[in-house]
N, C-alpha and C positions, 0 to 999 in steps of 0.2 A: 750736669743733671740730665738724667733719659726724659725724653719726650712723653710723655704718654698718650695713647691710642686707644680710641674705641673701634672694635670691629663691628659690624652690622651682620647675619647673612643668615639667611634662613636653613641653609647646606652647614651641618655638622661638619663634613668632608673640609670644605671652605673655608670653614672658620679655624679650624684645626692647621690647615696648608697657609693660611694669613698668618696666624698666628705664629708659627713656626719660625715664618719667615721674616718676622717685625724682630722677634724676639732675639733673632740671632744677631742681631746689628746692634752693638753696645748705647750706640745712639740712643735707642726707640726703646718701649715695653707699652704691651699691651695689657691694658689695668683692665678692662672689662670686656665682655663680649654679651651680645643680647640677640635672639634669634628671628626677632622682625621689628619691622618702622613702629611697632608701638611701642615697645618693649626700649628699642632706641630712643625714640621722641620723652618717655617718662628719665631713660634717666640721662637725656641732656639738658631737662629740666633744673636737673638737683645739680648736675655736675658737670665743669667744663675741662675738654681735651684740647692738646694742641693739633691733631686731629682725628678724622672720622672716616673708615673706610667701610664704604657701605655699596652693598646689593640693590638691585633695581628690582626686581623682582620678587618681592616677598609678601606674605598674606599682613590678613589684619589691616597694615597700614604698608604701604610701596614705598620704593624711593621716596619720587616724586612727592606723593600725600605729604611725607614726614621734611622735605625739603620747604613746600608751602607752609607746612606749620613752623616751622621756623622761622621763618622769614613773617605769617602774622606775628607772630609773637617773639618778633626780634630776636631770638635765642640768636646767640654767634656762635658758631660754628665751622671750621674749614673742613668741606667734606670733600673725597676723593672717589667717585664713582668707579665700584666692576661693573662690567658691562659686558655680555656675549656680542659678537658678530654680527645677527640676525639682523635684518631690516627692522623690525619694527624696534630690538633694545638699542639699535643708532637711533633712532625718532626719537626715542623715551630717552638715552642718553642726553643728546641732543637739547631739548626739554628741561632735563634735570640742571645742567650748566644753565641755562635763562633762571632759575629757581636759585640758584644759587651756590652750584659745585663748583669748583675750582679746576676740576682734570678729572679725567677717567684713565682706567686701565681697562682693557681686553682681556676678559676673564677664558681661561683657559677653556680647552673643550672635552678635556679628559684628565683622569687623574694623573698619566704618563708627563701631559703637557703642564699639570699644575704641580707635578713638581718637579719641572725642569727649572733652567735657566732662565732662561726666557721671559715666563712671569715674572719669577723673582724679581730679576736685575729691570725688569719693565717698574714694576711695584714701588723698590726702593730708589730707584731713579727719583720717580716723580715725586714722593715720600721726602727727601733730602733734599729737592727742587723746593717745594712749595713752601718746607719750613727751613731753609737757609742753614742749614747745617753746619754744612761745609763755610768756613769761613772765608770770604771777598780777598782779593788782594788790596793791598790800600791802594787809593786811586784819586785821580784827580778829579775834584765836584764837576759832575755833570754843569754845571753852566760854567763851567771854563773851562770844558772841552770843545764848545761851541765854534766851526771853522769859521774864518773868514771868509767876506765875499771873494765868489768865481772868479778866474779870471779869462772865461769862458763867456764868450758874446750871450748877452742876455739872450732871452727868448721872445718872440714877439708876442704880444697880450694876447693875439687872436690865435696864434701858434696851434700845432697840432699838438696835444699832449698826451699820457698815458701815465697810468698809479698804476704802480708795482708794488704790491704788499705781503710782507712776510713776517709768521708768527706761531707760537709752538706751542707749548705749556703753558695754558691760563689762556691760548687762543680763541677757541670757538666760544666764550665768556665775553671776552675784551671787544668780540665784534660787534657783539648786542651792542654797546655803547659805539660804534663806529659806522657800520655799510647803514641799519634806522637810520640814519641822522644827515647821510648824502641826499642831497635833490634828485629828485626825476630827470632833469636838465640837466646833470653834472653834463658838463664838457670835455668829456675824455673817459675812454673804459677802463676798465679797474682789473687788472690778473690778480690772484690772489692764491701763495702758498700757504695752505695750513698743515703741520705734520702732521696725520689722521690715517687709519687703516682704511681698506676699502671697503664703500658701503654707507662707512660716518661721514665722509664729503656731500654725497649727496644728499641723506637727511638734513646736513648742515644748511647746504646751498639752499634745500625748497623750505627751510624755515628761517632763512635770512628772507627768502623772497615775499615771504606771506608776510613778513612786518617790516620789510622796508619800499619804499617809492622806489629805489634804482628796482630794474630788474638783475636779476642774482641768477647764475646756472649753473651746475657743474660743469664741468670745461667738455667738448665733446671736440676730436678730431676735425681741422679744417673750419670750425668758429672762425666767421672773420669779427674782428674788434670793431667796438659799436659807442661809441659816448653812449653812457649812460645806464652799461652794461657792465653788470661783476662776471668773472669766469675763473671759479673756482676749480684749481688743480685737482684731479681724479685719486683718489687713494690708490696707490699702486703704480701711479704713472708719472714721467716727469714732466714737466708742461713747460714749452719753449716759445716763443713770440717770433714768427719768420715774414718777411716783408716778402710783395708778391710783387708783380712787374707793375700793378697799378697804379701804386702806391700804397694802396691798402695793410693792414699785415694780419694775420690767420695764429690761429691755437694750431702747435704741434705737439704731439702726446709721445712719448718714446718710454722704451723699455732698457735703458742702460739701469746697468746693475745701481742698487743703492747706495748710497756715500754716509755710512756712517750709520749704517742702519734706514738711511731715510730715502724714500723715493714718495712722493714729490720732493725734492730739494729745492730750495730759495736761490741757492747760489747757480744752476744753471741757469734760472727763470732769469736773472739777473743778466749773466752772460749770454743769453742769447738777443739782448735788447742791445747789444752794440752793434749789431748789423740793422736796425729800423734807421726808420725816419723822421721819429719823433723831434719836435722841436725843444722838447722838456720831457722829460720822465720823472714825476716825484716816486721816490723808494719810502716806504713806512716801513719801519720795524715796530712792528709789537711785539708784549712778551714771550718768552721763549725761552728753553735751556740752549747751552751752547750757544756759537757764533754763527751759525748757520745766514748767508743774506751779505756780511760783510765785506769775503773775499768778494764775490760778485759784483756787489757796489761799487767796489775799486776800482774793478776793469772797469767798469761803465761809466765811472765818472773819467779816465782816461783819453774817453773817443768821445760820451756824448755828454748834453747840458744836464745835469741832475739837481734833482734840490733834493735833502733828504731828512724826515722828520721821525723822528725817537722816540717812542713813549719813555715817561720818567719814572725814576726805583717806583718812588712812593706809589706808582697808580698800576706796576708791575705786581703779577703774581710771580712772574720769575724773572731777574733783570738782564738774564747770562745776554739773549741778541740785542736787544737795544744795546747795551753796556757794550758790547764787542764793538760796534758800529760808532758809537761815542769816544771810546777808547782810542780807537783808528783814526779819528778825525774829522769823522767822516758828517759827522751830524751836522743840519744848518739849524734845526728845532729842534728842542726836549719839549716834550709839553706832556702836560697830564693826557689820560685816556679821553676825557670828555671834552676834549681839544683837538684830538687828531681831527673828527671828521671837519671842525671849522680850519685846522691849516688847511687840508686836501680842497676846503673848497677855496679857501682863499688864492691856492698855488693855481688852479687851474680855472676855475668860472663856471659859469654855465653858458648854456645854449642859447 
C-alpha cells in the first residue's frame, strides 16, 4: 500500500516539482496539496498522513505557527521541513525541528536546481528514511548486541575525558533532548558531528547555546577543548581533534573532499582521536541514515579506551547509525534518547 503525502507550499512551481517527484516513486502518492499553513493546519484536522512536506515560508499561517498548532492541539503528524539556505530560514528551520519536524531538506534555488537530481534523491532519501520503507535486515535484538566488558585498562575516575558525538537524520531534534540536559560542570568537552549544509550548523549551535547550561559553539579553526564546551562541526568542513605539545588538544577544520556526499563526516572525527590523549573518549551515536561513526569507532577503540553509547530503534527517527554501530559490536549502551544525556554524565562526571 502507497504512503500518502500531504504537500504544504505556497509556490505553485513547488508543489508541482514535489509533487512529481513523490508521485513517481511506487512507494508514495500524494493525496492532497494545500497552498499555506492554514489551509494545511484545517485539513490535518480532518485528516491524517504518513507524512507532511511542508514550506517554511508561507502567508496566513507559516511553518512554524502551523507546527505550534499542532503540537497544542496534539494533532500527530510527521512533518518534513523545505527550507532555503538563507541565515535566517536555518534559524526558522532550526526552530521548526524544536516544534516538532522530524528532517528538513534544502529547497532548491532555481527551477534548473529543482528539477535536478539533487533535490530529488536529497527528498526521497529522507522521505524512505523517516518512514521505513525499505525493509531492515533481520537482526539480532539490540540488547544482545550489547559488548562485553574492555579488556583495555580501565580509566582513572578523575581521568581526562572527551564525548565524541555523532548523528544525522532526526539529529538537530534528538539534541534538544540531549546537549539541555548536560551540566555546566560536565567534565569533559563535547565535538559533535551533525550532517547539515552550511549555515544550518551554526543556527543550530547558538540555539543549542540559548537553552542549554553547557556552552555550545560552532567549531572555529584552532578551538582548544574546554570541559564543559560543545564544538559543533561547521557545514562544509571536516572537523578533526589534534593534540598539541602541551597536552592540550585544538579543533582542526579541513577541506578533504566529502565521503558519501558528507563533509562534516563522523568517521574522521572519530579517527582523528587515536593520536590524543584522552584517558576515555565516550562516542554517542544518535539517529542517522547510514553507518556513518562506525568504521571510525573501530579504529579508535583499537589504540584507545572507549566506552560507546547507542541510542535505541524505538526512540530513533532513523535507526541506520546506531544500528550499524550495534551491529559491529561495538555498543556498551542502547538507551532511549532521554537517556543518553544521564549515561554521558554518568561516563564522565563533572567538575
Amino acid at each position: 500500500m502507497k504512503k500518502n503525502i500531504l504537500v504544504i507550499d505556497d509556490s505553485a512551481l513547488m508543489r508541482r516539482v514535489i509533487c512529481d517527484i513523490i508521485n513517481a516513486d511506487t512507494n508514495f502518492q500524494v493525496t492532497d496539496i494545500c497552498k499555506d499553513g492554514l489551509e494545511g493546519y484545517e485539513q490535518l484536522k480532518k485528516k491524517s498522513y504518513d507524512a507532511v512536506i511542508m514550506d517554511v515560508n508561507m502567508p496566513r499561517m507559516n511553518g512554524l505557527e502551523l507546527l505550534s498548532k499542532l503540537q497544542e492541539e496534539k494533532i500527530k503528524a510527521t512533518v518534513i521541513v523545505v527550507s532555503s539556505l538563507t541565515t535566517k530560514d536555518a534559524e526558522t528551520t532550526i526552530l521548526a525541528m524544536e516544534r516538532g519536524a522530524v528532517d528538513f531538506v534544502t529547497k532548491p534555488g532555481n527551477i534548473i536546481e529543482a528539477k535536478g537530481d539533487t533535490f530529488k534523491n536529497n527528498l526521497m532519501e529522507v522521505l524512505r528514511a523517516v518512514l521505513r520503507v525499505e525493509v531492515s535486515a533481520k537482526r539480532t535484538p539490540a540488547s544482545q548486541m550489547i559488548r562485553k566488558p574492555h579488556q583495555q585498562v580501565a580509566a582513572k575516575g578523575n581521568g581526562k575525558k572527551l564525548v565524541a558525538l555523532a548523528c544525522s537524520t532526526g539529529g538537530p531534534k534528538a539534541l534538544q533532548s540531549v546537549i539541555p540536559y548536560l551540566p555546566a560542570n560536565l567534565n569533559a568537552p563535547v565535538v559533535l558531528v551533525q550532517h547539515m549544509p552550511v549555515g544550518f550548523t551554526k543556527s543550530m549551535a547558538d540555539r543549542l547555546n540559548e537553552v542549554s547550561k553547557v556552552h555550545v559553539k560552532e567549531a572555529e579553526e584552532g578551538d582548544v577543548l574546554r570541559a564543559g564546551w560543545v564544538y559543533v562541526a561547521p557545514g562544509g568542513k571536516h572537523l578533526e581533534v589534534k593534540r598539541l605539545s602541551d597536552g592540550t588538544h585544538k579543533v582542526t577544520l579541513t577541506d578533504r573532499p566529502p565521503v558519501g556526499g558528507l563533509r562534516p563526516y563522523a568517521n574522521y572525527m572519530y579517527e582523528s582521536l587515536t593520536g590524543s590523549t584522552y584517558d576515555e573518549i565516550i562516542c554517542v551515536v544518535l539517529t542517522g541514515m547510514g553507518a556513518d561513526g562506525t568504521m571510525g569507532i573501530k579504529k579508535l577503540d583499537q589504540v584507545r579506551n572507549v566506552h560507546v553509547i547507542c541510542q535505541n530503534e524505538e526512540s530513533c527517527v532513523v535507526f541506520g547509525m546506531p544500528k550499524a554501530a550495534i551491529d559491529a559490536g561495538l555498543a556498551d549502551e542502547v538507551v532511549t534518547l532521554t537517556d543518553v544525556a544521564q549515561s554521558i554524565m554518568k561516563s564522565v562526571g563533572v567538575k
